[in-house]
Structure formats: C-alpha cells, structure tokens
C-alpha positions in Angstrom: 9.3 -149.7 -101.6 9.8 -153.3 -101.2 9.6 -153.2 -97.2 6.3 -151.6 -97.8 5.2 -154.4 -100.1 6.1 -156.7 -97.5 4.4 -155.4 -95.1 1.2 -155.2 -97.3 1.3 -159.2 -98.3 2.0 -159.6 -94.6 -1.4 -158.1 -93.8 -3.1 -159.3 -96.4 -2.1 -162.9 -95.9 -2.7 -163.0 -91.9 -5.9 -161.5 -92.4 -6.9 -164.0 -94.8 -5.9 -166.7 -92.7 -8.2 -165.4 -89.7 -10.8 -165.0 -92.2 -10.4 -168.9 -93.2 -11.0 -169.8 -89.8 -14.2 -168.3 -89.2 -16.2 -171.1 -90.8 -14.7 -173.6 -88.8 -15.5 -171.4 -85.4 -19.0 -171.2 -86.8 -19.4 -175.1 -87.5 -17.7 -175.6 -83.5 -20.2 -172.5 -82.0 -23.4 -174.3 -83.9 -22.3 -178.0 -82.3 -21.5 -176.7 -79.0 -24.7 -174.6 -78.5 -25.9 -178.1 -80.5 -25.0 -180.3 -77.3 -25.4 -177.9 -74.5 -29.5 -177.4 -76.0 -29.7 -181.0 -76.0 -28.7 -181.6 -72.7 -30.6 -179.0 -70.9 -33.7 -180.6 -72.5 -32.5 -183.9 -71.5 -31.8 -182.5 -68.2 -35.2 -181.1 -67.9 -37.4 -184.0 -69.3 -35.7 -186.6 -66.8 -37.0 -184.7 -63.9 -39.9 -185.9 -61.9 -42.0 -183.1 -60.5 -43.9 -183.6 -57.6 -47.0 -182.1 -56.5 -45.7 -180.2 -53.8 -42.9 -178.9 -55.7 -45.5 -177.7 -58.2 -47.2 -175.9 -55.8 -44.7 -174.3 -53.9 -43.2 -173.0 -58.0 -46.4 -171.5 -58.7 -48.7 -168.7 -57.2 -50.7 -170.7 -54.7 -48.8 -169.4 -52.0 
C-alpha cells in the first residue's frame, strides 16, 4: 500500500510540475511569434519595389 501511494504522489507531483511550465512556454511562444511578426514586416516594408518587378508579380503578362 505505501509503494502504491508513492507511486501516486510521484504522478501527481511530475504532472504538476509540467503543468507549471506551460505558462512560461506560452509567455516564450507569444514573444517568439512576437519577434519573428515584427521582422517579416520589417523585412517587407524595407523593400523597394520596382516597376518592373511589379509587373512581372502581377497578371500583365
């Protein structure tokens, strides 16, 4: 009985540590997708687009 009740407090307490970390993988996910959002917009309001380019992207030919 008390290797059972071990066992028990053993999965209760590692699954309440895992549960304890999920805010703080939340908090990292949110600032990663965060940065990586800001730099594609960066990325993509740095860039000079010619007219040709334009063209060639769209339906004209």
């Amino acid at each position: 009985m008390g290797a059972v009740l071990f066992y028990c407090h053993l999965v209760i307490y590692n699954s309440l540590r895992r549960l304890s970390l999920f805010p703080i993988l939340l908090v990292y996910r949110i600032r990663l997708s965060h940065s990586s959002r800001i730099t594609k917009i960066q990325q993509v309001t740095s860039t000079r687009q010619t007219m040709d380019e334009h063209i060639k992207k769209n339906v004209w030919n």
